[in-house]
C-alpha positions in Angstrom: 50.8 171.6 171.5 47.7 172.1 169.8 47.2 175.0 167.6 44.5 175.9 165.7 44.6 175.3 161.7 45.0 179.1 161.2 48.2 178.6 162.3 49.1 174.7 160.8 47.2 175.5 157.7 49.2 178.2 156.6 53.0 175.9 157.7 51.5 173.6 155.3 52.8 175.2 152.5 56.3 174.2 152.1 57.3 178.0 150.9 55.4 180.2 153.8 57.2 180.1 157.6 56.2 181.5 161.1 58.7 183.7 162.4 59.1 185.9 165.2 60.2 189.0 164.4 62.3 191.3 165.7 60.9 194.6 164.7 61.1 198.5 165.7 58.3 199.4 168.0 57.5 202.5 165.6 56.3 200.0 163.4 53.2 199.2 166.2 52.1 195.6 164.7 48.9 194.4 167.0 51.2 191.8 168.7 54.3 193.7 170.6 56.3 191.3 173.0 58.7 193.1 175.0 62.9 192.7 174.6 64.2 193.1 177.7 65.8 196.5 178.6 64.6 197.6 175.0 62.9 200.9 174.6 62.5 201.0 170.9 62.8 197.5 169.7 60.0 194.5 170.2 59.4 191.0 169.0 56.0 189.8 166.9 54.6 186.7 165.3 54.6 187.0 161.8 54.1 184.6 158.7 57.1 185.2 156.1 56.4 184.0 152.3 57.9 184.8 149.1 59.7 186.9 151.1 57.1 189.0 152.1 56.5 189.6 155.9 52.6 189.8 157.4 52.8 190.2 160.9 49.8 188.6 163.0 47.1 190.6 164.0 45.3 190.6 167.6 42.1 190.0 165.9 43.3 186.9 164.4 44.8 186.3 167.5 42.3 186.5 169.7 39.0 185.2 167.3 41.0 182.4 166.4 42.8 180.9 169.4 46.1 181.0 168.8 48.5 180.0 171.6 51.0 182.3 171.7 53.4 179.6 173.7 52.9 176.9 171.0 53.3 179.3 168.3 56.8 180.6 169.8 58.2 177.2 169.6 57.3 176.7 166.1 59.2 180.3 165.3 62.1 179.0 167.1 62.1 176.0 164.2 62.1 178.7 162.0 64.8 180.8 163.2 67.3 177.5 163.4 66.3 176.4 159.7 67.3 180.2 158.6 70.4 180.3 161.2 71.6 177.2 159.1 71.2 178.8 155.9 73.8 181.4 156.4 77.2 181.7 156.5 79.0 184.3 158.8 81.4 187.0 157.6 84.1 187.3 159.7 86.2 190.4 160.4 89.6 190.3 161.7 91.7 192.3 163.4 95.0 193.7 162.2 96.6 190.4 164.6 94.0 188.0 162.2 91.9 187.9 165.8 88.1 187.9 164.8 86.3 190.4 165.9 83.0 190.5 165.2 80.9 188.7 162.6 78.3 189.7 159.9 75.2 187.4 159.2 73.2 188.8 156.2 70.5 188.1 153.2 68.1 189.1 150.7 65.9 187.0 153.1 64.0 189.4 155.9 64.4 187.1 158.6 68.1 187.6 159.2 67.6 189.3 161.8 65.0 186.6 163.3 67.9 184.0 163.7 69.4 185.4 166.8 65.9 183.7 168.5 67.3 180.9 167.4 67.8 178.1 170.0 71.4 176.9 168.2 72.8 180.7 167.7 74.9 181.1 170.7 76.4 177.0 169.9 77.3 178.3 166.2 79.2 181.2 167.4 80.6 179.6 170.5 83.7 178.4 168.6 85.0 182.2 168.1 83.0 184.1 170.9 82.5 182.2 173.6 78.7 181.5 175.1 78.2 185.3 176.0 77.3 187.0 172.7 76.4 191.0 172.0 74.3 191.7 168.4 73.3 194.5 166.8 70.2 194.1 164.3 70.2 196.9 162.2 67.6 195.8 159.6 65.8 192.7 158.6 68.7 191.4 156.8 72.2 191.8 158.7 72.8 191.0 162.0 76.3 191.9 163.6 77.5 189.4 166.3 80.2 190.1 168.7 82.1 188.7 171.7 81.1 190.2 174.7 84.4 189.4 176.4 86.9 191.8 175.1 84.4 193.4 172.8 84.7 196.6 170.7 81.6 196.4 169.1 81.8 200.1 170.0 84.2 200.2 167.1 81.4 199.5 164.7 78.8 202.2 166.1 79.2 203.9 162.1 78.7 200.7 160.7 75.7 199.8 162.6 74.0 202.9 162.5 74.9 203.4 158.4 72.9 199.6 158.3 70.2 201.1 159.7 69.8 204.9 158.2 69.7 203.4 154.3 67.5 200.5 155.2 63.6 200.9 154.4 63.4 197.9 156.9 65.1 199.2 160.1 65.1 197.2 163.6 67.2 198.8 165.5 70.0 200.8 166.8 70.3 199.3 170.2 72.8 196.3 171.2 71.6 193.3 172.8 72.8 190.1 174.5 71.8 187.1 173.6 70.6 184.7 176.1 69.5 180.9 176.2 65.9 182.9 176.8 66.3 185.1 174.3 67.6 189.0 173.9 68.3 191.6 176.3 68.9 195.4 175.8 72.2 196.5 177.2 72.5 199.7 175.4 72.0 202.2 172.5 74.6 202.8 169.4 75.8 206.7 169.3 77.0 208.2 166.2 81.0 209.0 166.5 
């Protein structure tokens, strides 16, 4: 997996992190990766430090060599180090049934952790393997069952998470797969 030392020389520094993003399209960074199904949301490589977000530019990707392949894997470390940083919010039912969960931070990668390889084994437990999210910003992620699900139930929610952010994703609702996301729909106001 060789990478050029663009890419290792800024993971040497114990406080900056490859990540990739997931990001509105509006936002048009050099580097758009397709979702799945999605029509407004994409995925781009970007270096996160101090909390600070640059994403990576063709140029650089292109002049220096980057292998997009090798440079995926390292963002999937990424994702699983954040994922393990947080702790879901759970909301209940009026039974005490969870039914859905809320994953959030000051951090903007929050909504990067649903790449992660481990997400769908830390929400197993109360969801099942088949998970639905929502990312309406950078730094809250809703996760739902998608057995039995009424994450319709949470449309004003969602969409509230997304007007008042200055860093919105998205309002559309994906499932998560082993290979990553997949657009099944779009959040309407109720």
């Amino acid at each position: 997996m060789a990478i050029t030392g663009l890419v290792i020389a800024p993971l040497a520094a114990e406080d900056a992190q490859w990540h990739l993003l997931v990001e509105p399209r509006f936002m048009r960074p050099d580097v758009m990766i397709p979702i799945a199904g999605s029509e407004r949301t994409i995925l781009t490589p970007g270096l996160v430090k101090d909390g600070e977000v640059t994403y990576l530019d063709q140029q650089t990707l292109t002049h220096e060599g980057v292998d997009l392949a090798a440079l995926t894997e390292i963002t999937k470390r990424s994702a699983s180090a954040e994922l393990a940083k947080l702790k879901p919010a759970l909301a209940r039912d009026e039974r005490g049934v969870v039914v859905f969960a809320v994953l959030q931070s000051d951090q903007p990668v929050v909504a990067s952790t649903v790449l992660a390889p481990d997400f769908i084994e830390k929400f197993e437990p109360l969801f099942g393997p088949d998970l639905l999210v929502a990312i309406p910003n950078r730094y809250r992620v809703y996760v739902y069952p998608a057995l039995a699900s009424r994450f319709e139930d949470t449309a004003d929610l969602v969409l509230a998470d997304y007007d008042v952010s200055a860093y919105r994703v998205s309002q559309e609702i994906f499932r998560v797969t082993r290979d990553g996301l997949v657009a099944i729909g779009t959040f309407a106001p109720r």
